[in-house]
C-alpha positions as CSV (number, residue, x, y, z in Angstrom):
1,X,15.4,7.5,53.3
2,X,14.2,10.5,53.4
3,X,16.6,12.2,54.8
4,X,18.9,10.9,52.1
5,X,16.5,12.6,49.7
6,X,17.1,15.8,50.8
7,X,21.2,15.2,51.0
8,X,20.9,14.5,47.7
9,X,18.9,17.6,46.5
10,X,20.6,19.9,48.2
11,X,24.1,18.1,47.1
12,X,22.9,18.4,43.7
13,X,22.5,22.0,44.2
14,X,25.5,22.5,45.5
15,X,24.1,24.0,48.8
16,X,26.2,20.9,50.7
17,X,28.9,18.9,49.7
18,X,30.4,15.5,50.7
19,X,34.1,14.6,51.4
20,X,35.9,11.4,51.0
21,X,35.4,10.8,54.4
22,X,31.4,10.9,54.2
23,X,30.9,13.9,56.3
24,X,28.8,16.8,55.0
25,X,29.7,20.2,54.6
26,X,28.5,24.0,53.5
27,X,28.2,24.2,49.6
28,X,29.3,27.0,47.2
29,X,25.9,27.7,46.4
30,X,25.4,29.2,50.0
31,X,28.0,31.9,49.6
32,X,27.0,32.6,46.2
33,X,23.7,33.4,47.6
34,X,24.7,34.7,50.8
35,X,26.7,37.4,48.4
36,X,23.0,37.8,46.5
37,X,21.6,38.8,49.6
38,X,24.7,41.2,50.2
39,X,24.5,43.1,47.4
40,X,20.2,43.3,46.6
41,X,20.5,45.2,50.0
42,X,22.8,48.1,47.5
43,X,24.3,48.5,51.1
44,X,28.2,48.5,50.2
45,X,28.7,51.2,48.2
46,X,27.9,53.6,51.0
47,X,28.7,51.3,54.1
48,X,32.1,49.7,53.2
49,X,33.8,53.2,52.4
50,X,32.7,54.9,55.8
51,X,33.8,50.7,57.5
52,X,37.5,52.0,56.4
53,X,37.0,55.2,57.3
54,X,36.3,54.3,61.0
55,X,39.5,51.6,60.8
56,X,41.8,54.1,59.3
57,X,41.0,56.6,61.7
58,X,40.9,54.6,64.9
59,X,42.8,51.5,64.6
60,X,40.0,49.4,65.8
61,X,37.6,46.7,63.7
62,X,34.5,48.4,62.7
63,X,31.3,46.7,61.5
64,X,27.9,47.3,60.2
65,X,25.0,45.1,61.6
66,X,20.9,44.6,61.4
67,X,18.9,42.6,63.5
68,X,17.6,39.5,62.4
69,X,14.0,38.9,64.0
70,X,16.1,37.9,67.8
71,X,19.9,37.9,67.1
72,X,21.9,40.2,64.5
73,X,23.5,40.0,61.4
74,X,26.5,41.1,60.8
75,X,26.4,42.2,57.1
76,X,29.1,44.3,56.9
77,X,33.2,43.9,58.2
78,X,36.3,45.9,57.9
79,X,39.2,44.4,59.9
80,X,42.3,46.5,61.3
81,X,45.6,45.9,60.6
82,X,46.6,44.6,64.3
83,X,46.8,41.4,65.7
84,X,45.0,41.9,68.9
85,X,41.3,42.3,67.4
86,X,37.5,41.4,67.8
87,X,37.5,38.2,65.6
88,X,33.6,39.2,63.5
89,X,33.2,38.3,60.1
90,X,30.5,39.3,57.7
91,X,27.9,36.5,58.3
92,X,28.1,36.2,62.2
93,X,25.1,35.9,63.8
94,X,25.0,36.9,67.2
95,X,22.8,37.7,70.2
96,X,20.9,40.5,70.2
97,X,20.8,41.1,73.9
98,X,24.4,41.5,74.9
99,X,26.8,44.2,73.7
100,X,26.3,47.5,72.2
101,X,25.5,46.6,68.4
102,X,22.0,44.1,69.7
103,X,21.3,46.8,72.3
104,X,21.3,49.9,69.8
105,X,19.3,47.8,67.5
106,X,17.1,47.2,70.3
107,X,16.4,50.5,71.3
108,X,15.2,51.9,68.2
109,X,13.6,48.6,67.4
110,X,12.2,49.3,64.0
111,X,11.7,53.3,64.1
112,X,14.3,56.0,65.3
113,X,13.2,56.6,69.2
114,X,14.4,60.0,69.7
115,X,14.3,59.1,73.7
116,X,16.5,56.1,73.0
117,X,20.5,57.0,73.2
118,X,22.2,58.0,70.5
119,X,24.6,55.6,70.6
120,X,26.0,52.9,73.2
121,X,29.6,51.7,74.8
122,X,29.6,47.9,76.4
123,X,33.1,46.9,78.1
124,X,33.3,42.8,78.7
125,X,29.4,42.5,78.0
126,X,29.5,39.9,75.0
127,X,33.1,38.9,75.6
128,X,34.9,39.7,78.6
129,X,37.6,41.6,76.8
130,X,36.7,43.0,74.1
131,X,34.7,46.6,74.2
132,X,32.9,48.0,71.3
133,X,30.6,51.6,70.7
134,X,27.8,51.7,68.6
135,X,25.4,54.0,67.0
136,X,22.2,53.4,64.8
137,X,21.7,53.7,61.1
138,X,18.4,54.8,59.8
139,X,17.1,55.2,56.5
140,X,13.5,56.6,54.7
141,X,10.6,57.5,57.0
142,X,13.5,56.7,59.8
143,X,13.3,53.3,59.5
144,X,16.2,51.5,61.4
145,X,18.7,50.0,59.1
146,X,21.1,48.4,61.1
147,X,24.1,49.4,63.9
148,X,27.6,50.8,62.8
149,X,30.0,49.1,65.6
150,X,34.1,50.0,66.1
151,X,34.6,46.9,68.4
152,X,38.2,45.6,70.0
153,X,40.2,44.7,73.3
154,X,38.7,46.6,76.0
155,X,42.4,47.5,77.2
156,X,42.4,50.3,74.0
157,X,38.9,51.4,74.8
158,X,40.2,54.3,77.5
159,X,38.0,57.2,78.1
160,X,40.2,59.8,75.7
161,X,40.2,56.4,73.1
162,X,35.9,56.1,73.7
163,X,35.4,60.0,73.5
164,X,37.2,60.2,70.0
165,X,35.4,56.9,68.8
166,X,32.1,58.6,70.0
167,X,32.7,61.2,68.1
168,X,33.5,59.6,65.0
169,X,30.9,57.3,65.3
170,X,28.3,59.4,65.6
171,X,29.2,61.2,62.7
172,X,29.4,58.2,60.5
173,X,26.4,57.4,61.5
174,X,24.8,61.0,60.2
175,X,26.5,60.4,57.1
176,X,25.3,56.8,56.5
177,X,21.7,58.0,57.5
178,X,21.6,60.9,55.4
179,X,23.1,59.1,52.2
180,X,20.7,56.1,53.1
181,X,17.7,58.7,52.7
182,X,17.2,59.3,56.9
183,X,16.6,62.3,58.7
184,X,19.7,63.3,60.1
185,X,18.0,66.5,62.4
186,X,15.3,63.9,64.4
Protein backbone atom coordinates (compact mmCIF):
# COMPACT_ATOMS: atom_id res chain seq x y z
CA UNK A 1 0.00 0.00 0.00
CA UNK A 2 2.49 1.96 0.39
CA UNK A 3 4.21 1.66 -2.44
CA UNK A 4 1.07 2.48 -4.30
CA UNK A 5 1.19 5.75 -2.34
CA UNK A 6 4.15 6.86 -3.70
CA UNK A 7 3.02 5.73 -7.54
CA UNK A 8 0.45 7.78 -7.06
CA UNK A 9 2.35 10.98 -5.92
CA UNK A 10 4.83 10.84 -8.10
CA UNK A 11 2.13 10.02 -11.06
CA UNK A 12 0.33 12.99 -9.92
CA UNK A 13 3.38 14.92 -10.49
CA UNK A 14 4.01 13.81 -13.54
CA UNK A 15 7.53 12.40 -12.59
CA UNK A 16 6.10 8.74 -13.85
CA UNK A 17 3.44 7.83 -15.94
CA UNK A 18 1.26 4.63 -16.53
CA UNK A 19 0.25 3.00 -19.93
CA UNK A 20 -2.68 1.01 -20.85
CA UNK A 21 -0.80 -1.88 -20.28
CA UNK A 22 -0.09 -1.08 -16.40
CA UNK A 23 3.62 -0.64 -16.65
CA UNK A 24 5.27 2.50 -15.33
CA UNK A 25 7.42 4.77 -17.07
CA UNK A 26 9.72 8.15 -16.88
CA UNK A 27 7.35 11.35 -16.57
CA UNK A 28 7.67 14.77 -18.37
CA UNK A 29 8.33 16.35 -15.16
CA UNK A 30 11.82 14.62 -15.11
CA UNK A 31 13.09 16.22 -18.35
CA UNK A 32 11.60 19.38 -17.48
CA UNK A 33 13.78 19.37 -14.51
CA UNK A 34 16.54 17.54 -15.78
CA UNK A 35 16.62 20.76 -18.45
CA UNK A 36 16.44 23.05 -14.93
CA UNK A 37 19.41 21.51 -13.85
CA UNK A 38 20.97 22.06 -17.45
CA UNK A 39 20.63 25.49 -17.70
CA UNK A 40 21.09 26.85 -13.63
CA UNK A 41 24.63 25.44 -14.45
CA UNK A 42 24.67 28.74 -17.33
CA UNK A 43 26.97 26.10 -18.92
CA UNK A 44 25.64 26.14 -22.72
CA UNK A 45 26.22 29.28 -23.79
CA UNK A 46 29.92 28.80 -23.68
CA UNK A 47 30.11 24.89 -23.87
CA UNK A 48 27.70 24.07 -26.78
CA UNK A 49 29.38 26.61 -29.28
CA UNK A 50 33.10 25.25 -28.66
CA UNK A 51 30.91 21.12 -28.78
CA UNK A 52 30.38 22.17 -32.63
CA UNK A 53 33.42 23.58 -32.95
CA UNK A 54 35.27 20.34 -32.13
CA UNK A 55 32.53 18.26 -34.54
CA UNK A 56 32.97 20.64 -37.40
CA UNK A 57 36.53 20.52 -37.18
CA UNK A 58 37.16 16.84 -36.68
CA UNK A 59 34.30 14.83 -37.69
CA UNK A 60 34.11 13.01 -34.45
CA UNK A 61 31.18 13.32 -31.49
CA UNK A 62 32.44 15.59 -28.92
CA UNK A 63 31.06 15.98 -25.32
CA UNK A 64 31.30 17.86 -22.19
CA UNK A 65 31.17 15.88 -18.88
CA UNK A 66 31.44 16.32 -14.70
CA UNK A 67 31.74 13.73 -12.33
CA UNK A 68 29.01 12.81 -10.29
CA UNK A 69 30.30 11.77 -6.71
CA UNK A 70 31.65 7.93 -8.50
CA UNK A 71 30.46 7.88 -12.15
CA UNK A 72 30.04 11.03 -14.69
CA UNK A 73 27.56 12.98 -16.12
CA UNK A 74 27.44 13.70 -19.32
CA UNK A 75 25.79 17.24 -19.41
CA UNK A 76 26.73 18.24 -22.56
CA UNK A 77 26.43 16.41 -26.41
CA UNK A 78 27.09 17.39 -29.90
CA UNK A 79 26.74 14.48 -32.37
CA UNK A 80 28.53 14.29 -35.99
CA UNK A 81 26.98 13.91 -38.92
CA UNK A 82 28.25 10.07 -39.63
CA UNK A 83 26.84 7.03 -39.04
CA UNK A 84 29.58 5.15 -37.43
CA UNK A 85 29.63 7.17 -34.04
CA UNK A 86 30.01 6.84 -30.14
CA UNK A 87 26.17 6.51 -29.24
CA UNK A 88 26.33 9.31 -25.75
CA UNK A 89 23.61 11.44 -25.07
CA UNK A 90 23.28 14.32 -22.69
CA UNK A 91 22.10 12.46 -19.48
CA UNK A 92 24.36 9.26 -19.66
CA UNK A 93 25.76 8.33 -16.69
CA UNK A 94 28.75 6.45 -16.81
CA UNK A 95 31.70 5.01 -14.96
CA UNK A 96 34.12 7.00 -13.79
CA UNK A 97 37.03 4.61 -13.96
CA UNK A 98 37.29 3.55 -17.53
CA UNK A 99 37.98 5.83 -20.54
CA UNK A 100 39.57 9.05 -20.81
CA UNK A 101 36.57 11.58 -19.78
CA UNK A 102 36.27 9.49 -15.82
CA UNK A 103 40.07 9.31 -15.82
CA UNK A 104 40.75 13.21 -16.55
CA UNK A 105 38.04 13.93 -14.04
CA UNK A 106 39.92 11.71 -11.79
CA UNK A 107 43.10 13.16 -11.96
CA UNK A 108 42.37 16.62 -11.11
CA UNK A 109 39.74 15.42 -8.81
CA UNK A 110 38.34 18.59 -7.55
CA UNK A 111 41.42 21.17 -8.01
CA UNK A 112 43.69 21.46 -11.30
CA UNK A 113 46.87 19.07 -10.41
CA UNK A 114 49.45 20.70 -12.42
CA UNK A 115 51.41 17.12 -12.19
CA UNK A 116 48.38 15.40 -13.49
CA UNK A 117 48.30 15.21 -17.56
CA UNK A 118 46.98 17.62 -19.52
CA UNK A 119 44.76 15.66 -21.24
CA UNK A 120 44.19 11.73 -21.90
CA UNK A 121 43.59 9.22 -25.14
CA UNK A 122 41.89 5.64 -24.16
CA UNK A 123 41.60 3.12 -27.29
CA UNK A 124 38.93 0.10 -26.47
CA UNK A 125 39.03 1.07 -22.60
CA UNK A 126 35.09 1.66 -22.08
CA UNK A 127 34.06 -0.02 -25.23
CA UNK A 128 36.23 -2.02 -27.28
CA UNK A 129 35.93 0.07 -30.37
CA UNK A 130 35.42 3.15 -29.74
CA UNK A 131 38.52 5.70 -28.75
CA UNK A 132 38.02 9.00 -27.34
CA UNK A 133 40.77 12.13 -26.05
CA UNK A 134 39.98 14.24 -23.29
CA UNK A 135 41.15 17.29 -21.55
CA UNK A 136 39.89 19.01 -18.28
CA UNK A 137 37.78 22.11 -17.80
CA UNK A 138 38.41 24.32 -14.89
CA UNK A 139 36.87 27.29 -13.65
CA UNK A 140 37.40 30.12 -10.50
CA UNK A 141 40.17 29.32 -7.97
CA UNK A 142 40.78 26.29 -10.65
CA UNK A 143 38.17 24.41 -9.60
CA UNK A 144 37.51 21.35 -11.96
CA UNK A 145 34.38 21.85 -13.94
CA UNK A 146 34.05 18.89 -15.88
CA UNK A 147 35.99 16.96 -19.07
CA UNK A 148 35.60 18.07 -22.80
CA UNK A 149 35.72 14.55 -24.70
CA UNK A 150 35.89 14.04 -28.98
CA UNK A 151 34.96 10.28 -28.64
CA UNK A 152 34.38 7.68 -31.82
CA UNK A 153 35.39 4.32 -33.58
CA UNK A 154 38.85 3.71 -32.62
CA UNK A 155 39.64 2.75 -36.42
CA UNK A 156 39.56 7.00 -37.12
CA UNK A 157 41.56 7.61 -34.00
CA UNK A 158 45.22 7.14 -36.04
CA UNK A 159 48.17 8.87 -34.62
CA UNK A 160 48.16 11.99 -37.38
CA UNK A 161 43.92 11.77 -36.50
CA UNK A 162 44.92 11.82 -32.28
CA UNK A 163 47.79 14.51 -32.74
CA UNK A 164 45.34 17.06 -34.55
CA UNK A 165 42.45 16.13 -31.95
CA UNK A 166 45.10 16.83 -29.16
CA UNK A 167 45.68 19.79 -30.42
CA UNK A 168 42.39 21.08 -30.74
CA UNK A 169 41.34 19.77 -27.62
CA UNK A 170 43.68 21.28 -25.68
CA UNK A 171 42.92 24.49 -27.00
CA UNK A 172 39.22 24.27 -26.42
CA UNK A 173 39.87 23.44 -23.31
CA UNK A 174 41.95 26.96 -22.60
CA UNK A 175 39.23 28.63 -24.09
CA UNK A 176 36.43 27.03 -22.03
CA UNK A 177 38.62 27.62 -18.87
CA UNK A 178 39.45 31.05 -19.47
CA UNK A 179 35.77 32.11 -20.39
CA UNK A 180 34.63 29.90 -17.36
CA UNK A 181 36.82 32.28 -15.11
CA UNK A 182 40.09 29.56 -14.76
CA UNK A 183 43.60 30.11 -15.05
CA UNK A 184 44.60 29.24 -18.30
CA UNK A 185 48.77 29.77 -17.47
CA UNK A 186 48.78 27.02 -14.21
Amino acid sequence: STLLRVLGTLHSHECIQRFADGRYHLGSRLFHWGRIYQSSLKLDHYITPVLQQLVDQTGEGASFSCRQENHRLCLFRIDPPREVRDHIKAGDLLPLNAGATGLVLLAHSKKRDPSAPRYLATFGEREPDIAAVAAPVFGPANKLLGALTLSGPASRFTKPAVARMVELILEASADLTSKLGGDVNI
